[in-house]
mmCIF file of the C-alpha atoms, coordinates in Angstrom:
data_MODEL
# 
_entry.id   MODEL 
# 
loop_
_atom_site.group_PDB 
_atom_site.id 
_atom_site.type_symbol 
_atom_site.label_atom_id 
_atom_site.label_alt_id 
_atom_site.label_comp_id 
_atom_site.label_asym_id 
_atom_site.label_entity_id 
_atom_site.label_seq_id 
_atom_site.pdbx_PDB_ins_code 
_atom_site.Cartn_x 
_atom_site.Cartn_y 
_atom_site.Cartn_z 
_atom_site.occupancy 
_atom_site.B_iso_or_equiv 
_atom_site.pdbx_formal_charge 
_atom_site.auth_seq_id 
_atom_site.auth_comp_id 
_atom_site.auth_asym_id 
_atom_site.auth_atom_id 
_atom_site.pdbx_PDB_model_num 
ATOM 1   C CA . UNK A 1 1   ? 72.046 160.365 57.269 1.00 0.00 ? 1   UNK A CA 1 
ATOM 2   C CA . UNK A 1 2   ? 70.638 161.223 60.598 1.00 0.00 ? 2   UNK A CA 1 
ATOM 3   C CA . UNK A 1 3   ? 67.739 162.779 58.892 1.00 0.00 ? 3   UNK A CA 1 
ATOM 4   C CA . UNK A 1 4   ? 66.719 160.224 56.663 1.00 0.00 ? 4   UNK A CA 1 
ATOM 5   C CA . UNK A 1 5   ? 66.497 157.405 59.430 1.00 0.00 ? 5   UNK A CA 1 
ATOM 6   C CA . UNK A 1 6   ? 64.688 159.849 61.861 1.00 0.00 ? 6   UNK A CA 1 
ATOM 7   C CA . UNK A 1 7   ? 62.844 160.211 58.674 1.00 0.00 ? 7   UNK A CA 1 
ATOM 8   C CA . UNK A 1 8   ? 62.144 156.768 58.235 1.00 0.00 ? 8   UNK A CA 1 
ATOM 9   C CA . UNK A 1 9   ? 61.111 156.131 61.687 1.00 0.00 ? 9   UNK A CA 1 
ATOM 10  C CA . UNK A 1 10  ? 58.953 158.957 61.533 1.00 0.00 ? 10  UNK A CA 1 
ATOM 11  C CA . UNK A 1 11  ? 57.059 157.985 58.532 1.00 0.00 ? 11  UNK A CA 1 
ATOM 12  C CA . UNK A 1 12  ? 56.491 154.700 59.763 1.00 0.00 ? 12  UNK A CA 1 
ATOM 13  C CA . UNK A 1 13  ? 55.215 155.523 63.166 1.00 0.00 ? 13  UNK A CA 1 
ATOM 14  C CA . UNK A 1 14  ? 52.302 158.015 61.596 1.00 0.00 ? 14  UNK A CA 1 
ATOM 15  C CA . UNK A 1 15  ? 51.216 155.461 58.695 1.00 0.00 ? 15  UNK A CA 1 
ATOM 16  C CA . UNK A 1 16  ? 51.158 152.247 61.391 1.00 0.00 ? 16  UNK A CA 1 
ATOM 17  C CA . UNK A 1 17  ? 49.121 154.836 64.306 1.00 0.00 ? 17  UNK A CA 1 
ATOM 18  C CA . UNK A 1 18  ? 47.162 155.783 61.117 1.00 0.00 ? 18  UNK A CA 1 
ATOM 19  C CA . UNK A 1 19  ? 46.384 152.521 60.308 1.00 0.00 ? 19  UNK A CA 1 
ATOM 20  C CA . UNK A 1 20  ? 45.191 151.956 64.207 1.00 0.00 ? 20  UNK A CA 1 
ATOM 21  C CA . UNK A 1 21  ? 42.883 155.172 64.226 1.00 0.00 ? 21  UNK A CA 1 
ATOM 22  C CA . UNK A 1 22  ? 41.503 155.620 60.753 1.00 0.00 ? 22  UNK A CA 1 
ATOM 23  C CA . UNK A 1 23  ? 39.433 152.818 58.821 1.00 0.00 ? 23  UNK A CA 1 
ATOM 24  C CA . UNK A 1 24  ? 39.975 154.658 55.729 1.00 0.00 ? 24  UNK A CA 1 
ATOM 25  C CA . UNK A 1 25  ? 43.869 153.335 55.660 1.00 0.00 ? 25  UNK A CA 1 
ATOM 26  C CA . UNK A 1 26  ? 44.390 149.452 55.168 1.00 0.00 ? 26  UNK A CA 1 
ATOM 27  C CA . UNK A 1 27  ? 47.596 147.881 54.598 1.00 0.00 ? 27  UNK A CA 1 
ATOM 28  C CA . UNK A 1 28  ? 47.908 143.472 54.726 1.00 0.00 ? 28  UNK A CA 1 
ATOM 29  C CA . UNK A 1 29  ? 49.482 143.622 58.431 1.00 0.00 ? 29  UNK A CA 1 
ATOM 30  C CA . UNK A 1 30  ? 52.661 142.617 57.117 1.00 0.00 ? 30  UNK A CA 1 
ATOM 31  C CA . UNK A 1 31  ? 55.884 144.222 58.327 1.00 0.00 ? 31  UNK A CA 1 
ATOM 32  C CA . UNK A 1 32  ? 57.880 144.464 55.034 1.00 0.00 ? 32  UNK A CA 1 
ATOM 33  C CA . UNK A 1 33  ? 54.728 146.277 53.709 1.00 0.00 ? 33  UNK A CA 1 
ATOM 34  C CA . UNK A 1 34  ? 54.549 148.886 56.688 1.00 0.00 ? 34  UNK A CA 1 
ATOM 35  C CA . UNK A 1 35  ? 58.510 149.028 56.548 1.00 0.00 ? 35  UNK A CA 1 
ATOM 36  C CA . UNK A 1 36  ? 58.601 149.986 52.319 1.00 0.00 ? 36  UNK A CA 1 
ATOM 37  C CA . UNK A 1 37  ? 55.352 152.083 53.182 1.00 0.00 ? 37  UNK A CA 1 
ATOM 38  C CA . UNK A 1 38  ? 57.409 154.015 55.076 1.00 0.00 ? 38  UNK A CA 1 
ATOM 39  C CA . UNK A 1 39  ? 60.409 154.583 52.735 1.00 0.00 ? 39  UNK A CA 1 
ATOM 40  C CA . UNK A 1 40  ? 57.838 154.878 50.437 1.00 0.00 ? 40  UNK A CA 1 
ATOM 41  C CA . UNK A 1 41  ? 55.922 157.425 52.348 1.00 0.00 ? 41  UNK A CA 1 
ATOM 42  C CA . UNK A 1 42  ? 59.900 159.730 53.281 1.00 0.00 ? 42  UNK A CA 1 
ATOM 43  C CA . UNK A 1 43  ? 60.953 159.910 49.873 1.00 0.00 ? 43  UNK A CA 1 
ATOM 44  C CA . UNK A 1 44  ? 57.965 161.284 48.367 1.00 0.00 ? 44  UNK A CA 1 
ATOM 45  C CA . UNK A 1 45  ? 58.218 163.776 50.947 1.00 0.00 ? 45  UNK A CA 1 
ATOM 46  C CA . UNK A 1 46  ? 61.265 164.522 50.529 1.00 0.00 ? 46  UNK A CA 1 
ATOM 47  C CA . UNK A 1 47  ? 61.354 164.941 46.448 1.00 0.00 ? 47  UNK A CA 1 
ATOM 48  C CA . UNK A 1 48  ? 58.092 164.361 45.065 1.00 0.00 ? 48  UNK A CA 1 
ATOM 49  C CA . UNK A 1 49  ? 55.874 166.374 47.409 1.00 0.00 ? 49  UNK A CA 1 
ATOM 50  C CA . UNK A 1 50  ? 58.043 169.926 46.889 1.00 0.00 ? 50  UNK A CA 1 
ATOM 51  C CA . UNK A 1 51  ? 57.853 169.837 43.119 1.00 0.00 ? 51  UNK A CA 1 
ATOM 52  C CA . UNK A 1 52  ? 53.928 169.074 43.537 1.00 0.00 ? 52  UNK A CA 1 
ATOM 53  C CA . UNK A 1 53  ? 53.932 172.312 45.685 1.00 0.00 ? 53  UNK A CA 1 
ATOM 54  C CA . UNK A 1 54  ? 55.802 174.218 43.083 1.00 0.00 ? 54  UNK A CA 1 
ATOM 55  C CA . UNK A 1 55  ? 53.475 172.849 40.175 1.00 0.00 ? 55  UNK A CA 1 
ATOM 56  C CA . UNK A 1 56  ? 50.288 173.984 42.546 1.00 0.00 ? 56  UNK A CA 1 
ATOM 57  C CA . UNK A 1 57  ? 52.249 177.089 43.382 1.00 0.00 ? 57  UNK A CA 1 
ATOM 58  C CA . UNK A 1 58  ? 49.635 179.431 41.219 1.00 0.00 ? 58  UNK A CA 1 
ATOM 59  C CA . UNK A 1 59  ? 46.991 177.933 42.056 1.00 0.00 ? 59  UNK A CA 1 
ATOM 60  C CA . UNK A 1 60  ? 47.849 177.842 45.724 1.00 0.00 ? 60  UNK A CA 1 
ATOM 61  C CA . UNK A 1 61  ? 48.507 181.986 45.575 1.00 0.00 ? 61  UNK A CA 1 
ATOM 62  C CA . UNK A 1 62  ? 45.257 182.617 44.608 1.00 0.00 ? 62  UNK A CA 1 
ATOM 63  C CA . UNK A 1 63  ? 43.346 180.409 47.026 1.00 0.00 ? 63  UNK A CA 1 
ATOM 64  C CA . UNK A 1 64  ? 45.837 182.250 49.646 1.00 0.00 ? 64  UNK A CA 1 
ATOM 65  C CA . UNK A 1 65  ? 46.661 178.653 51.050 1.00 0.00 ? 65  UNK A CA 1 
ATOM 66  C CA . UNK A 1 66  ? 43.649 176.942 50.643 1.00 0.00 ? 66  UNK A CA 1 
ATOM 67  C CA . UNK A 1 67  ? 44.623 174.576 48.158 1.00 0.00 ? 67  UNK A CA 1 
ATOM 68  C CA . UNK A 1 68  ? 47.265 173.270 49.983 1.00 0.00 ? 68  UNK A CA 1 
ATOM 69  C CA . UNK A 1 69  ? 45.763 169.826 51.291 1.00 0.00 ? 69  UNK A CA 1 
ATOM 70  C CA . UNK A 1 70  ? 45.999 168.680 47.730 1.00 0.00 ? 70  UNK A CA 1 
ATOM 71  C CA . UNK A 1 71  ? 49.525 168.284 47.385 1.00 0.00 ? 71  UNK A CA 1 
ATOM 72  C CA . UNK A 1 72  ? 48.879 166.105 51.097 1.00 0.00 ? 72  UNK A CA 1 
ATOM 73  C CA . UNK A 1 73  ? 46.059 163.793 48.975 1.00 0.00 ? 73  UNK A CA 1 
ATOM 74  C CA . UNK A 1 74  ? 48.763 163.476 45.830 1.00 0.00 ? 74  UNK A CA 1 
ATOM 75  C CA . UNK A 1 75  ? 51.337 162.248 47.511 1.00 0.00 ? 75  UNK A CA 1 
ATOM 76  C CA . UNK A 1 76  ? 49.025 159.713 49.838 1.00 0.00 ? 76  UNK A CA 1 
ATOM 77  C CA . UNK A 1 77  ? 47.710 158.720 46.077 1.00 0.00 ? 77  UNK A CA 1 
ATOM 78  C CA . UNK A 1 78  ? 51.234 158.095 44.615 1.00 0.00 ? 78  UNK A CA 1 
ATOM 79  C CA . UNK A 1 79  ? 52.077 156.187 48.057 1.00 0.00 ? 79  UNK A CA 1 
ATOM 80  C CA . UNK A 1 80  ? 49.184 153.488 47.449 1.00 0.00 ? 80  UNK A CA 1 
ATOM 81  C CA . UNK A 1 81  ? 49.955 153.132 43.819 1.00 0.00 ? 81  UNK A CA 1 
ATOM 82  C CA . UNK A 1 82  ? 53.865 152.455 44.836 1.00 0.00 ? 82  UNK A CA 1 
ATOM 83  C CA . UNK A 1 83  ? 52.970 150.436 47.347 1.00 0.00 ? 83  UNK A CA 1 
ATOM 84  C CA . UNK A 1 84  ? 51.148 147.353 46.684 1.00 0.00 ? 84  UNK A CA 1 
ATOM 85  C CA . UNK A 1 85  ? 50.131 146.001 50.603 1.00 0.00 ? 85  UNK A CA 1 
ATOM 86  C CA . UNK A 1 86  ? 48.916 149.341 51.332 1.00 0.00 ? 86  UNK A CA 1 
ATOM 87  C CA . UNK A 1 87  ? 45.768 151.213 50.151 1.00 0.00 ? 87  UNK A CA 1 
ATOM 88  C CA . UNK A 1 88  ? 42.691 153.499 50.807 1.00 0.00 ? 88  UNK A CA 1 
ATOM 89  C CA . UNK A 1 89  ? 39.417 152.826 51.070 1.00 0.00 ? 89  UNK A CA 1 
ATOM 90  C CA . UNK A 1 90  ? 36.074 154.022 50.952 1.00 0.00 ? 90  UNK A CA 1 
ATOM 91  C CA . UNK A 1 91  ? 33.997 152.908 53.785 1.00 0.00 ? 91  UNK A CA 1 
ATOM 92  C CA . UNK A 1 92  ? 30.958 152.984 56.247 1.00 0.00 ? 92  UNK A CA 1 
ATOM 93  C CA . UNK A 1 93  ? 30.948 155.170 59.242 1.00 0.00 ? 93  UNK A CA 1 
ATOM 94  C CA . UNK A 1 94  ? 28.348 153.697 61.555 1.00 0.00 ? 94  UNK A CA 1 
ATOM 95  C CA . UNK A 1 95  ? 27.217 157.301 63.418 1.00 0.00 ? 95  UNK A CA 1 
ATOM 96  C CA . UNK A 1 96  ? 27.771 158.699 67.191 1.00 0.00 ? 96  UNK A CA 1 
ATOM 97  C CA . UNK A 1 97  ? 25.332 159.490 69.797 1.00 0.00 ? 97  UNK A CA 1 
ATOM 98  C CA . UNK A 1 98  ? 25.828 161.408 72.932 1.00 0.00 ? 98  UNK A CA 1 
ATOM 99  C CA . UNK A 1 99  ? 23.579 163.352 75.167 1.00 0.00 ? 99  UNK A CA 1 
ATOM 100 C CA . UNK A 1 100 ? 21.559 164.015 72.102 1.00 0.00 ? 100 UNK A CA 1 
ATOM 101 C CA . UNK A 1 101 ? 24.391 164.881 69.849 1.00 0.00 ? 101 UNK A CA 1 
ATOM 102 C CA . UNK A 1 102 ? 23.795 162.354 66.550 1.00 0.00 ? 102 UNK A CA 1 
ATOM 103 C CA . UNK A 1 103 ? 26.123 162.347 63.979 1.00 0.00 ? 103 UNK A CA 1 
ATOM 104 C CA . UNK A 1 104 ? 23.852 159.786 61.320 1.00 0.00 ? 104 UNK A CA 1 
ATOM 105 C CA . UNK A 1 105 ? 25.261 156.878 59.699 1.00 0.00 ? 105 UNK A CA 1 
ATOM 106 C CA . UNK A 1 106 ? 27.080 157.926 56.106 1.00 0.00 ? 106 UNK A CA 1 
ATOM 107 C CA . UNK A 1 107 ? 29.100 156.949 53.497 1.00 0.00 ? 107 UNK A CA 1 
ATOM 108 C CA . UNK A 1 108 ? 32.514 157.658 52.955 1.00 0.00 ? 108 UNK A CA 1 
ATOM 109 C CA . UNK A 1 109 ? 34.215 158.121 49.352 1.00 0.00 ? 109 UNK A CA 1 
ATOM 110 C CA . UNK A 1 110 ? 37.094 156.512 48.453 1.00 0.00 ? 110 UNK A CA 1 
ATOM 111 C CA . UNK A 1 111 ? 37.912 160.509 47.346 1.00 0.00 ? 111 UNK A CA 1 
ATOM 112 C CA . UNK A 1 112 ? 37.032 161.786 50.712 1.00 0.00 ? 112 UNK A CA 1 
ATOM 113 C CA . UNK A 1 113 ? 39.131 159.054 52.238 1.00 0.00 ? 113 UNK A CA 1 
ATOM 114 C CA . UNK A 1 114 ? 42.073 160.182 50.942 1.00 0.00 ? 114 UNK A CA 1 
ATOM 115 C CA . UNK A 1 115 ? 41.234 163.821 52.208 1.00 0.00 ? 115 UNK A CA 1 
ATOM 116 C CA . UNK A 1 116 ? 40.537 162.399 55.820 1.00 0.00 ? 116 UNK A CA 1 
ATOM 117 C CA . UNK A 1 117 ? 43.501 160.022 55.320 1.00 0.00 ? 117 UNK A CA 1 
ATOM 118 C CA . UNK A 1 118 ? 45.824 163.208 54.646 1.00 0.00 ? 118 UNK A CA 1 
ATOM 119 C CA . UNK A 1 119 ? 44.550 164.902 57.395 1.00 0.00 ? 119 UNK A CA 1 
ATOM 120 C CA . UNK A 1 120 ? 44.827 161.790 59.987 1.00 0.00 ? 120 UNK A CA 1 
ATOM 121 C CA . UNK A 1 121 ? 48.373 161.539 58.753 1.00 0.00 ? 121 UNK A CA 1 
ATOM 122 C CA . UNK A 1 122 ? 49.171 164.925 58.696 1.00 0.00 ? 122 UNK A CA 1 
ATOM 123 C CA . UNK A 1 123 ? 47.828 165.613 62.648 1.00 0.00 ? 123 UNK A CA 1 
ATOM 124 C CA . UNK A 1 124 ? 49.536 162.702 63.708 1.00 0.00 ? 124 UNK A CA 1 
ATOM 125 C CA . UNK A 1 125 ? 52.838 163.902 61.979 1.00 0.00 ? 125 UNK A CA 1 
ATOM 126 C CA . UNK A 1 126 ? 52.655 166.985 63.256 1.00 0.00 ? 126 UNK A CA 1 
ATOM 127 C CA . UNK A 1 127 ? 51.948 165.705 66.825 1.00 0.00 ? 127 UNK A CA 1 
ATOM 128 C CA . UNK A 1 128 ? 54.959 163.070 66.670 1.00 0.00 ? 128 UNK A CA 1 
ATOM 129 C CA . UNK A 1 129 ? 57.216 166.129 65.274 1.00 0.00 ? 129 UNK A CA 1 
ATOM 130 C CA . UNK A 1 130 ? 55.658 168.379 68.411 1.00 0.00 ? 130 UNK A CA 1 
ATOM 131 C CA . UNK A 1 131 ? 56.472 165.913 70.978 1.00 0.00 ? 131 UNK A CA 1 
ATOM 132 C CA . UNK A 1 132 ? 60.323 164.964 69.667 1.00 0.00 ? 132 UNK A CA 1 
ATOM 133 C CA . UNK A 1 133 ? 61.515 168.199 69.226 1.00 0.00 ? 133 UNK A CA 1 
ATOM 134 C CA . UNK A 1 134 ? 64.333 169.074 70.579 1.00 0.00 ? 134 UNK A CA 1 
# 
């Protein structure tokens, strides 16, 4: 029981700071939204995502690893299709300068969203779970 609400808490720390750092993640601001997002967001971790790494399994043995992120993106895509408030989105990313570095104005897929929102979720996850452990 312990686990599931440190669970809970967990998962709904990471998708709120998500929401706050990456434009790619929207959700309607609404607290019952972030709050079933999150239970959302545990139990698919806890029972969907393992037998999506078991079906990738082959796959994932000959890419040595590499193949990994998409069980990340599958369960982020079954979370926004369970969850109505909550979403990804393509968007705009409006370039950085400094001291002559330029990274140009782009595009960003809705596709590559869900990459980049994996990713944002899964650093700030793994930095929560870094800084609680016991």
């Amino acid at each position: 029981m312990k686990g599931l609400i440190r669970g809970f808490f967990l998962s709904g720390l990471v998708l709120y700071l998500s929401v706050l750092i990456y434009p790619g993640i929207i959700y309607d601001g609404r607290l019952e939204t972030l709050i079933i997002a999150a239970i959302a967001l545990m139990l698919l971790n806890r029972i969907v995502k393992p037998l999506i790494k078991l079906f990738l399994l082959p796959i994932n043995l000959i890419t040595l690893g590499l193949f990994r992120w998409v069980a990340h993106v599958l369960t982020l895509f079954l979370l926004t299709r369970i969850v109505s408030g909550f979403g990804i989105v393509g968007f705009v990313f409006p370039g950085w300068e400094s001291n002559g570095f330029v990274i140009p104005v782009f595009e960003v897929s809705t596709l590559m969203s869900y990459v980049l929102g994996s990713i944002t979720i899964g650093v700030i996850a793994s930095s929560i779970s870094w800084v609680l452990e016991d």
